[in-house]
C-alpha positions in Angstrom: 0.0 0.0 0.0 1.4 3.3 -0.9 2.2 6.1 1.9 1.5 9.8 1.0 4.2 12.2 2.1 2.9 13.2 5.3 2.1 9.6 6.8 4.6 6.9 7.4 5.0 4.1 9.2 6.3 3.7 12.8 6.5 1.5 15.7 6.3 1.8 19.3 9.3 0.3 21.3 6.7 -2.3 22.5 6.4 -3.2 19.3 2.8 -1.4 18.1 3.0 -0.6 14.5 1.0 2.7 13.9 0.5 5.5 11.1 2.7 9.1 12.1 1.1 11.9 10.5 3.3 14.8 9.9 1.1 17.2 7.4 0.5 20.8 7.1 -2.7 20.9 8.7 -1.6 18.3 11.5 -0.2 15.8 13.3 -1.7 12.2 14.4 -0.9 8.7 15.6 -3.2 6.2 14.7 -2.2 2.6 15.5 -3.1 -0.9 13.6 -4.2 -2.5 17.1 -7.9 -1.4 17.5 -7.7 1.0 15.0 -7.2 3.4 17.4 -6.3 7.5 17.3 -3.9 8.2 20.1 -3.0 11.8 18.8 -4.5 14.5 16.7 -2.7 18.1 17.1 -4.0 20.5 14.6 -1.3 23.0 13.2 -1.0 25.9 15.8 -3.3 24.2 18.2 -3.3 21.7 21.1 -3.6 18.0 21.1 -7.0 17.0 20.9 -7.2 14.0 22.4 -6.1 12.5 26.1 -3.5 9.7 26.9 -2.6 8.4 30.2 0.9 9.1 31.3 0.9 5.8 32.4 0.2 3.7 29.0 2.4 1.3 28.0 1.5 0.4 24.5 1.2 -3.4 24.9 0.1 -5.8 22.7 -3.3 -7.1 22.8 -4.3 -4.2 25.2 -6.3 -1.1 24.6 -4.7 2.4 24.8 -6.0 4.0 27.5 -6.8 7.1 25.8 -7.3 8.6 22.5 -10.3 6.9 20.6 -10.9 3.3 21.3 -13.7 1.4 19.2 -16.3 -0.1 21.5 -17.1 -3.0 18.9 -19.8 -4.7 18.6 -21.2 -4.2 21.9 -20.4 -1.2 24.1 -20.2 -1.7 27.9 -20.4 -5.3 30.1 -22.2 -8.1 27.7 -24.7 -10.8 29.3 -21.7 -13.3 29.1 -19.9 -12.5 32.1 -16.5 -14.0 30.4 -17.3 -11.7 27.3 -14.9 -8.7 27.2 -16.2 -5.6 27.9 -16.6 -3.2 25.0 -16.2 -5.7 22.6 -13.2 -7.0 20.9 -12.8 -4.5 18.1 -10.3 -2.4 20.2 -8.1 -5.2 21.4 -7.7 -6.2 17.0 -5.0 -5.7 14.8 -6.7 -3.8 11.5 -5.7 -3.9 8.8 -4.4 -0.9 6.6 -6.6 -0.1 3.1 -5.5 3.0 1.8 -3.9 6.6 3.2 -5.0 9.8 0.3 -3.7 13.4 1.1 -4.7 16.2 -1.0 -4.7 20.3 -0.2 -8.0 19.3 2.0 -7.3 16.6 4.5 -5.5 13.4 4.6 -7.8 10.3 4.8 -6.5 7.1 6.4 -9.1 3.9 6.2 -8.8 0.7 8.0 -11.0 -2.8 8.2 -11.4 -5.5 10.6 -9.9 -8.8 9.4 -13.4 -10.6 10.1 -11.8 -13.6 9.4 -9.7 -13.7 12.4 -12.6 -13.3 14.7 -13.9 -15.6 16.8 -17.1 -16.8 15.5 -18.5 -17.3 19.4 -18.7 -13.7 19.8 -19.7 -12.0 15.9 -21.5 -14.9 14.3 -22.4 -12.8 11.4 -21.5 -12.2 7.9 -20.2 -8.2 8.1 -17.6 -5.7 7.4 -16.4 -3.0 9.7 -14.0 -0.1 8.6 -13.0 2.9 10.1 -12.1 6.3 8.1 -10.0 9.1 9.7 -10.0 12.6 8.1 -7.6 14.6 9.5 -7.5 18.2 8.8 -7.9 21.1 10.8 -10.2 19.0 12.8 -11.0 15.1 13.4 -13.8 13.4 11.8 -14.1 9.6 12.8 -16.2 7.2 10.4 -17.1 3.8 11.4 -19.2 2.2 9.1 -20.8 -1.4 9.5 -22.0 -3.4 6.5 -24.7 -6.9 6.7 -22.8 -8.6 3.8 -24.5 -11.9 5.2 -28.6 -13.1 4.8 -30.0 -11.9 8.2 -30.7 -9.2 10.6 -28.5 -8.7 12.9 -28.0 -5.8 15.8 -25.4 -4.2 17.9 -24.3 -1.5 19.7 -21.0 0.2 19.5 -19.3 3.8 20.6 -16.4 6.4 19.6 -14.7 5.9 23.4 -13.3 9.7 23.1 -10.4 10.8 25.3 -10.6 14.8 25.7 -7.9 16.7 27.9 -8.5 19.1 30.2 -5.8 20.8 32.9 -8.9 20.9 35.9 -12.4 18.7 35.4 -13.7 20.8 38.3 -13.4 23.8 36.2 -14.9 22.3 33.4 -18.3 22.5 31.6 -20.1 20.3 29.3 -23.1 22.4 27.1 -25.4 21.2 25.0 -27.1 18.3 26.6 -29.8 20.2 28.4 -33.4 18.3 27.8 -31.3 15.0 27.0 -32.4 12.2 28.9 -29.4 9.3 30.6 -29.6 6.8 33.1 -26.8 6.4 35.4 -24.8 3.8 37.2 -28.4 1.3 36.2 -31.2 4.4 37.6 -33.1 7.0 35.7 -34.2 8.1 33.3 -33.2 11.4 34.5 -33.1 14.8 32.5 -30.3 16.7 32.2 -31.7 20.2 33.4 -28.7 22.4 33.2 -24.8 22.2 31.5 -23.0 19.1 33.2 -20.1 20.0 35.7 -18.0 17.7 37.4 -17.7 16.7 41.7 -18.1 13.2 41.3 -17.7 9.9 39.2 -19.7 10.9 36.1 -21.4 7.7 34.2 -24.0 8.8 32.3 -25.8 7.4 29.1 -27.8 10.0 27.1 -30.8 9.3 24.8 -32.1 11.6 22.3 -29.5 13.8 22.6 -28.5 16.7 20.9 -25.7 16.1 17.6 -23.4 19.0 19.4 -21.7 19.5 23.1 -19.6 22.0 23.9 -17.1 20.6 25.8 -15.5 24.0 27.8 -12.1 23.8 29.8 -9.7 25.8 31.3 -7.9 25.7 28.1 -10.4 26.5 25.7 -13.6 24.7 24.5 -13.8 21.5 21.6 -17.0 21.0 20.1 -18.1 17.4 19.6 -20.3 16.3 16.8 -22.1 13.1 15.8 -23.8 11.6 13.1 -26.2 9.0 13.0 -26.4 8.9 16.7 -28.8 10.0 19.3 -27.1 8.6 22.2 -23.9 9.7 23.1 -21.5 8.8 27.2 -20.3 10.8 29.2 -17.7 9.5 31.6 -14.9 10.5 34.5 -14.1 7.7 37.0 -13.1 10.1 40.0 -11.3 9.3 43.0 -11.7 5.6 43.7 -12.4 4.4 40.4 -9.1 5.6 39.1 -7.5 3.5 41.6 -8.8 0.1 39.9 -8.5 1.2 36.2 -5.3 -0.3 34.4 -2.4 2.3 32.5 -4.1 5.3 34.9 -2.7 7.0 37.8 -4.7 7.9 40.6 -5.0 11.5 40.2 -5.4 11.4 36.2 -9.3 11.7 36.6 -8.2 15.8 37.2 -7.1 15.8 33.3 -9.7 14.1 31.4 -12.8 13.1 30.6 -15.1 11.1 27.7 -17.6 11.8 25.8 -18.4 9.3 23.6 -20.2 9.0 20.2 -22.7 6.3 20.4 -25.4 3.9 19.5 -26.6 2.1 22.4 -30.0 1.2 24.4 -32.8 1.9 22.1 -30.2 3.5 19.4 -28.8 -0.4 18.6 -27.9 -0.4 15.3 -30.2 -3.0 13.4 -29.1 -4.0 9.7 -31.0 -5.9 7.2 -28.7 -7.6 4.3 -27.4 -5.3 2.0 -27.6 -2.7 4.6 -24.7 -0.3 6.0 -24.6 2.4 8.7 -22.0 4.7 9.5 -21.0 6.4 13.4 -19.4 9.7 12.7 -17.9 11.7 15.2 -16.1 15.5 14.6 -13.9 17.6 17.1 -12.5 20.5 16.7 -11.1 23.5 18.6 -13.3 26.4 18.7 -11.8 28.5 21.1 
């Protein structure tokens, strides 16, 4: 497959192989294992996107941070022994094409269906995964029935943003949204979300923009064919279970998450294709 001149390849001392973006209009790191966006800096700007100081790039485990795909169920499954968030994001992809013109460069990936285990994704699909890196992110997943029936799932965008204080950081545009949390609700979200506590909530109906507004500036997030989007920060004790975090890293980050889950499961019919978008950019 042939490079364009800003993207090359690149490998992590671990071993991780992953795409290094050096154009005019950014920089990026987007590695073959879970398809997975661990950097996107516009030109001038700050990194979009979050990574633990603590990752360690291993094989067969998901960054923590950047944009992992929750594939092709998001959360715990009904099988106990089932991995959470699906096993998309723990895959090695594999590379179709990289395109740079004056506009963006556009890097596409698949999952090698072939390599998964049949117990879990018993159906005929494709999955693929376009990144359009400009002066902003835009995230396509795009599911395909290539098989003779129906079949559903759910999946999410599992964005990483930064911030240097969640306690001095604002969510907008989820007012009127309704979300359960930690299994209770449906609650509705009255006012802009701020942060004091472990934050877990899943949004239906929701609005395609947020406002995301931190100390540094604000990122708006937007998604496409999605009405339910995450919103997540573990806090204090939670961040002392998770793996490749420290204990105080719940200060600098936070998800909100692209989604399709609850009664926004994607159902496809042969023949049939949908595509999760998400776009971030800095607006301030």
């Amino acid at each position: 497959m042939e490079l364009s001149a800003s993207v090359k390849l690149a490998r992590t001392e671990s071993g991780l192989e992953y795409f290094d973006v050096n154009g005019p209009l950014c920089q990026a790191k987007i590695y073959l294992q879970g398809a997975q966006i661990a950097e996107f800096i516009p030109a001038g700007q700050k990194n979009l996107l979050w990574v633990s100081e603590d990752e360690t790039y291993l094989e067969g485990q998901s960054i923590r941070g950047g944009i992992p795909i929750c594939w092709p169920w998001f959360g715990v499954h009904a099988e106990p022994d089932w991995p959470a968030h699906g096993f998309a994001r723990k895959q090695v992809w594999r590379a179709e094409r990289v395109e740079e013109d004056e506009s963006a460069i556009r890097i596409v990936l698949s999952l090698p269906m072939a390599s998964i285990d049949r117990t879990f994704w018993p159906h005929e699909s494709s999955l693929t995964v376009e990144f359009v890196l400009s002066d902003q992110l835009e995230v396509k997943l795009t599911n395909t029935n290539t098989g003779c029936e129906t079949f559903s799932l759910t999946q999410a965008l599992h964005t990483y943003f930064p911030t240097p204080a969640i306690a001095q950081t604002r969510v907008e545009g989820l007012q009127g949204a309704k979300y359960i949390e930690f299994g209770e609700g449906p609650f509705t979200q009255d006012d802009v979300v701020t942060f004091a506590r472990e934050t877990d909530m899943v949004y239906t109906q929701a609005p395609e923009v947020q406002i995301i507004d931190t100390p540094n500036g604000k990122i708006e997030v937007g998604r496409e064919h999605s009405s339910s989007c995450v919103l997540w920060n573990p806090w204090i004790e939670k961040s002392k279970r998770l793996s490749n975090f420290r204990d105080d890293e719940y200060h600098t980050m936070l998800c909100l998450e692209a989604a399709n889950v609850m009664d926004d499961a994607v159902t496809l019919a042969p023949g049939e294709s949908h595509t999760l978008t998400t776009k971030i950019r800095w607006i301030q």
